[in-house]
N, C-alpha and C positions, 0 to 999 in steps of 0.2 A: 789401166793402160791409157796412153795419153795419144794426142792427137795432133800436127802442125797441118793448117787449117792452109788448102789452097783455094784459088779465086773460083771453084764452083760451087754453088750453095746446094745443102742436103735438100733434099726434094722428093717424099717417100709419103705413104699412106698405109693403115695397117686398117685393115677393115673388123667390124666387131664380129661378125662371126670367123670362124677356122675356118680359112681357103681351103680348098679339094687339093690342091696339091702343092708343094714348093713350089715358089716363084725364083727363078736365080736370073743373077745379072747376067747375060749373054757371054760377057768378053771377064768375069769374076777369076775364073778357073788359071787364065792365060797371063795374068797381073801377077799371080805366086810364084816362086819357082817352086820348082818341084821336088827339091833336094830336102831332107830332113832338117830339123831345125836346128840341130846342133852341128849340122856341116857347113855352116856359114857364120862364121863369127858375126857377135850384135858390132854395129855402128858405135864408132868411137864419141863419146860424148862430151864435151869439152866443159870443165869446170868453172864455173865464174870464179874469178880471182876480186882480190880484193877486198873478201870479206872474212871477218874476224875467226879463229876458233873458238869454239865455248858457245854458251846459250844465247840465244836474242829472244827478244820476244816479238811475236807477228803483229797480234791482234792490241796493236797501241790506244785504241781506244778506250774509254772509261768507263762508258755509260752503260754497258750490257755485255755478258757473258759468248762468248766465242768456243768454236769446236769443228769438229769435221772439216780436217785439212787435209790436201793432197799437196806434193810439190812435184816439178818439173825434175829432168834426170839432171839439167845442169845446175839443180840447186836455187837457179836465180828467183822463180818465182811461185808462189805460194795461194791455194787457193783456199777460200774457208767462208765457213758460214756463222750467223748470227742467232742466238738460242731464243735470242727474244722474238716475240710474235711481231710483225711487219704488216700492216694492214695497209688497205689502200690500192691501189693501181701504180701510184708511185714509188710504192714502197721497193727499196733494196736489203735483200735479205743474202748477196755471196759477196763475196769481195776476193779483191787480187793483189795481194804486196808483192812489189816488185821491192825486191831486197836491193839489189844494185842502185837504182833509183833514187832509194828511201821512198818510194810514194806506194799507197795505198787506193785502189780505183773499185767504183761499186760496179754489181753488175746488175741489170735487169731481169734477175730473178728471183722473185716474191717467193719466198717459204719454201727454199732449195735445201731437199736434205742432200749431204753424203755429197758435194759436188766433184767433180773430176774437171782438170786441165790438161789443157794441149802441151804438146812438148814444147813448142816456144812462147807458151802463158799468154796466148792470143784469144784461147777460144776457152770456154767451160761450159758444160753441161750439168745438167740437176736434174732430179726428178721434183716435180712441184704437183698440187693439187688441181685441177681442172675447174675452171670459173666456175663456179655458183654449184659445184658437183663434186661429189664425194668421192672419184675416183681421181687418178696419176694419171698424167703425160710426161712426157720429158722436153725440156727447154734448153735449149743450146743457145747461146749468145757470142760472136764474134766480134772482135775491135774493131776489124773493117768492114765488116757485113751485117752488121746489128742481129736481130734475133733473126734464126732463120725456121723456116718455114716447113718444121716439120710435127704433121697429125699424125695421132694414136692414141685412143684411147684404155684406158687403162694400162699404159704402158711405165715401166719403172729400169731400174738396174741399169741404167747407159755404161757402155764401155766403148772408147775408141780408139782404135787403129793409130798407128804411126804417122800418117799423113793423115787422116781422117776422113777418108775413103769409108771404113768400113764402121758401123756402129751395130755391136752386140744390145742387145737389150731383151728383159721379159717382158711379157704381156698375159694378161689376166682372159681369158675368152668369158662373154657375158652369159653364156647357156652353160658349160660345163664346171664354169667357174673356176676351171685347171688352167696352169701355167703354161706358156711356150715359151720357148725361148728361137730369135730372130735376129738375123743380120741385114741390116738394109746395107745397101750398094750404095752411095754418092751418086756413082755414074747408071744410077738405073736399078729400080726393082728389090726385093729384099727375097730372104730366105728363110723359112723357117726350118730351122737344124734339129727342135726335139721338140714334140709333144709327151709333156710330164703329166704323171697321173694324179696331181693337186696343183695343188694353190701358192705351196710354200716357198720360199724364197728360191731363185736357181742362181745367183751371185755369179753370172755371165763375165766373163775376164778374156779380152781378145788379143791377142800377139799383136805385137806392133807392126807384123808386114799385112797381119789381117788373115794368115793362114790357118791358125786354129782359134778356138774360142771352148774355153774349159768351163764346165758349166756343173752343178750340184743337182742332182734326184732326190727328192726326198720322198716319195710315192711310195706307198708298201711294195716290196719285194725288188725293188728297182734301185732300190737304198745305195748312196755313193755319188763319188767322181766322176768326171767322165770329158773324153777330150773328142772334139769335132776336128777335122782336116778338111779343109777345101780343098783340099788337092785332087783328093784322094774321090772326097763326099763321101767319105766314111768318120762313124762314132765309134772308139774304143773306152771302154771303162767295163764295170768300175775298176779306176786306175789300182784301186788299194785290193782287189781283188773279191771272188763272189761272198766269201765267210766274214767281210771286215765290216763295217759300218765306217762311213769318213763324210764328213762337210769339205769343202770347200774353201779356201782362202785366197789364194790368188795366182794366176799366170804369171811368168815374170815375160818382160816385154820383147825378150827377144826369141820367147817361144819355146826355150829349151827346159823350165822346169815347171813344176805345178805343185803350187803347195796346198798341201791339204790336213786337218784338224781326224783323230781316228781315236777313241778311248782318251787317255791322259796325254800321249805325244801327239808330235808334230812331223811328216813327213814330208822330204821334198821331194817329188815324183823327174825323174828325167829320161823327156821324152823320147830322145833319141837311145838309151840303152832298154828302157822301160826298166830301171833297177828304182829302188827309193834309198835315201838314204833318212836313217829316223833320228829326229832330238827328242828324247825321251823327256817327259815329264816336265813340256811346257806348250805354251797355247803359241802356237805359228801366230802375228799379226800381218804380216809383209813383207817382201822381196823385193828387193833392189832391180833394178832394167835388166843388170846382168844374170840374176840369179844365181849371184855368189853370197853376198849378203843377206842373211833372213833376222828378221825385225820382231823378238819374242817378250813375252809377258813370264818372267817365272812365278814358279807356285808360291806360296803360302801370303802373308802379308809383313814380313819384316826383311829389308833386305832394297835392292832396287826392284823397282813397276814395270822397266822397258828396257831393254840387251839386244843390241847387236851383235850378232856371230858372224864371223868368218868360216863357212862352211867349208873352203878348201885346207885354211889352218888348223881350226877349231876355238880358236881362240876369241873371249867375249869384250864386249866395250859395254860401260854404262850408259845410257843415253839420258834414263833420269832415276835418280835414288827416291825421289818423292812422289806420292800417287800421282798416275798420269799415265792417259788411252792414247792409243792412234789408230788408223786408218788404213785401208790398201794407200798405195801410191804414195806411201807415207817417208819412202826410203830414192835417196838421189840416185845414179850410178856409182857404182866402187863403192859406196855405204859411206859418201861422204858427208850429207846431210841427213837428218832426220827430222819430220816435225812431227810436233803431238801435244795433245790441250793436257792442261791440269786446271784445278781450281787451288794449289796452294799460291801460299804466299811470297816463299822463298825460294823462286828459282831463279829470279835475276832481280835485284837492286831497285826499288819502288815502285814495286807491283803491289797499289793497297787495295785495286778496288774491290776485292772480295769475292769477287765471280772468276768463273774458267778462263785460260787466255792461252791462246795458240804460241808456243814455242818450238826454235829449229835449234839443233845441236849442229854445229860444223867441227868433223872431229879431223881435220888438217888440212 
């Protein structure tokens, strides 16, 4: 989920032991509405014009291998990180092409996996390693506000909010060594929405009004999806039902689907019928803002790596015929962009240097 960054700075603390009880923002509840998420159409989101159909390449640089990219819903800007190790204090290890531009800007976070952008490519977040220490925190960086000034320790998985108000994320507790998963407030205070019975990844995915946040169990007998409501402060899951087993893939941003990984298919959960609708016999990657478009890997190895569906039509788009991964937030609004790394050679016109390199497809 992405994030348009207004003039108050995040400002939160997650203590290392597990608080006695949820902490919630006072005034959290009354910022939602209260209407289900599919009774409110998502926000129109206006496409950058100007720029070509067909493949670009992101990461123009030569000297080292590029990956982990998210982009913005109107396509324009692009965020991604660097494979090579960055050492130093000075070092820049995210960066942000501004496609419209043409210019390319670092950001100040050193050894950022998996980054995430704001909806207007102002702010990004990463989870990075903690100075001289073996565990995660998360590092947000803003154009106007520089790095802002939020602790936690062992903290990882950032997800943000449509304004960026709300920021999902997990956190490791130091004594049980089991996950939570957490919302802090902008405007005050954080929440913790689930204690999980491990360690294991919970791939927290927040709606863009900040009303739910879909999160993964992987704990014995707890196995599954599972969607939080601030409205409500109630958890429903698991979404795929108690007999399924299913991971996680991603919220779409305006709340109304939840995609999720169960055996060989891919399921996309919608919230407001609670029905699923299933693409059999391929790995879900990501979902477009509106949650019409889902972003798949088919099986075997001959054939295309990455397919866009139109889930209301059915019908497929190739995004790349040559090996090549992508990311959540990998897909614009309407399925109009898409980016995703490869390390071949031949996807666009003097690409030698032989390492991975972030490309976006613009399919009109």
């Amino acid at each position: 989920m992405r994030a348009a960054l207004s003039a108050a700075v995040v400002v939160c603390a997650v203590t290392a032991a597990a608080p006695t009880a949820a902490t919630a923002a006072t005034d959290a509840a009354a910022a939602v509405a209260a209407t289900p998420a599919e009774a409110t159409p998502a926000p129109t989101v206006a496409a950058v014009e100007g720029l070509d159909v067909g493949v670009e390449r992101i990461s123009v640089a030569t000297d080292e291998g590029y990956g982990a990219a998210s982009i913005t819903p109107d396509g324009r800007s692009i965020v991604f990180r660097s494979l090579e190790n960055v050492g130093g204090p000075g070092g820049d290890e995210v960066y942000v092409r501004d496609r419209s531009a043409g210019r390319t800007r670092t950001e100040p976070i050193v050894e950022g996996w998996t980054p995430a952008i704001s909806g207007d490519g102002r702010q990004v977040a990463a989870t990075t390693p903690a100075q001289g220490m073996s565990t995660q925190r998360i590092r947000q960086h803003s154009v106007d506000l520089g790095i802002l000034p939020f602790r936690c320790g062992r903290c990882n998985e950032p997800s943000l909010s449509a304004d960026g108000r709300y920021l999902a994320f997990g956190v490791v507790d130091y004594i049980s060594h089991n996950r939570r998963v957490l919302v802090a407030d902008r405007d005050g205070g954080y929440q913790t929405i689930a204690h999980l019975g491990s360690g294991a990844p919970a791939r927290p995915s927040v709606s863009g009004d900040g009303r739910y946040v879909a999160y993964q169990d992987l704990s014995y007998q707890k196995e599954g999806v599972h969607l939080w409501d601030r409205t409500t402060g109630t958890t429903s899951g698991p979404l795929e039902g108690p007999d399924t087993y299913a991971s996680l893939v991603q919220l779409s941003d305006d709340g109304g689907k939840v995609v999720y990984l169960s055996g060989s298919d891919t399921y996309v959960h919608n919230v407001g019928t609670g029905t699923a609708q299933r693409v059999p016999n391929v790995k879900g990657v990501a979902i477009d803002p509106t949650g019409r478009y889902l972003l798949y890997a088919p099986p075997g190895t001959s054939g295309p790596s990455l397919v866009l569906r139109d889930l209301r039509t059915g019908t497929d788009e190739t995004v790349s015929d040559q090996p090549a991964t992508a990311e959540v937030d990998s897909v614009s609004a309407d399925g109009r962009d898409v980016v995703f790394q490869s390390a071949a050679d031949g996807i666009v016109p003097g690409d030698t240097n032989g390492k991975p390199d972030v490309f976006v497809r613009r399919f009109f």
